[in-house]
C-alpha positions as CSV (number, residue, x, y, z in Angstrom):
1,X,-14.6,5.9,1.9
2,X,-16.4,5.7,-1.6
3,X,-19.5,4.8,-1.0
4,X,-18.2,0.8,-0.7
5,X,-19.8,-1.3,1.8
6,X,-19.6,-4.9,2.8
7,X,-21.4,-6.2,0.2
8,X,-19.3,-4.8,-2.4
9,X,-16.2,-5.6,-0.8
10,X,-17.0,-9.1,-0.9
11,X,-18.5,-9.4,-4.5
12,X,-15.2,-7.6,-5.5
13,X,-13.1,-10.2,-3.6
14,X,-15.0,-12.8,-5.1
15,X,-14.2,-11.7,-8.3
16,X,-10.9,-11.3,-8.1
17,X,-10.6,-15.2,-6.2
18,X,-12.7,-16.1,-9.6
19,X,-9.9,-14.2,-11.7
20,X,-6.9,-15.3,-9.8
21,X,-8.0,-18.3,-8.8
22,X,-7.6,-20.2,-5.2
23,X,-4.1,-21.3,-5.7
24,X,-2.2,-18.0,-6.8
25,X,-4.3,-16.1,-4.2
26,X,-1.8,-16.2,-1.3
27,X,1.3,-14.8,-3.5
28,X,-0.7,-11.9,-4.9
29,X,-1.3,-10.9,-1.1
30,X,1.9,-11.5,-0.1
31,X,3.7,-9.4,-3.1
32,X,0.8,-6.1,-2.5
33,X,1.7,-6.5,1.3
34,X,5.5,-6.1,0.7
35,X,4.7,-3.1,-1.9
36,X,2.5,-1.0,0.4
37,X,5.4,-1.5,3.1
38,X,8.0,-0.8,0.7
39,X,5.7,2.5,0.0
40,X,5.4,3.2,3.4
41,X,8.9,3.1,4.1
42,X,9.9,5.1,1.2
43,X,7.3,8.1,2.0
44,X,9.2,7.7,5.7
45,X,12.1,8.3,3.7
46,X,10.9,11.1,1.6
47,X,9.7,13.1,5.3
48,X,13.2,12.6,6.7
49,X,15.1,13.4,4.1
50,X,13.1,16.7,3.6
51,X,13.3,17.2,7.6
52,X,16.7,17.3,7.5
53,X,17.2,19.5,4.4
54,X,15.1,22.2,6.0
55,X,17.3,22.2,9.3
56,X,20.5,21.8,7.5
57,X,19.4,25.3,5.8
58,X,18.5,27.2,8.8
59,X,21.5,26.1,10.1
60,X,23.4,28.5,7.4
């Protein structure tokens, strides 16, 4: 992806469990999980909507 491996994914996470800290941990996964699926549904959204504008116009 960019050049990340395992062992920088892990010093990463234990930087941000040092930042955090172990107790607020669990909420900030929970609140980036519900934005990327709110982000996912909304570009799902976006695809439809566009979908349908182009076959409402060459219906006229």
């Amino acid at each position: 992806m960019f050049g990340i491996g395992t062992p920088e994914l892990i010093i990463i996470l234990l930087i941000v469990l040092l930042l955090v800290g172990g107790k607020k941990l669990p909420e900030l996964a929970r609140s980036v999980g519900q934005s990327m699926q709110e982000l996912r549904k909304g570009m799902g959204d976006g695809s439809k909507k566009s979908a349908r504008a182009a076959e409402d116009a060459e219906e006229v």
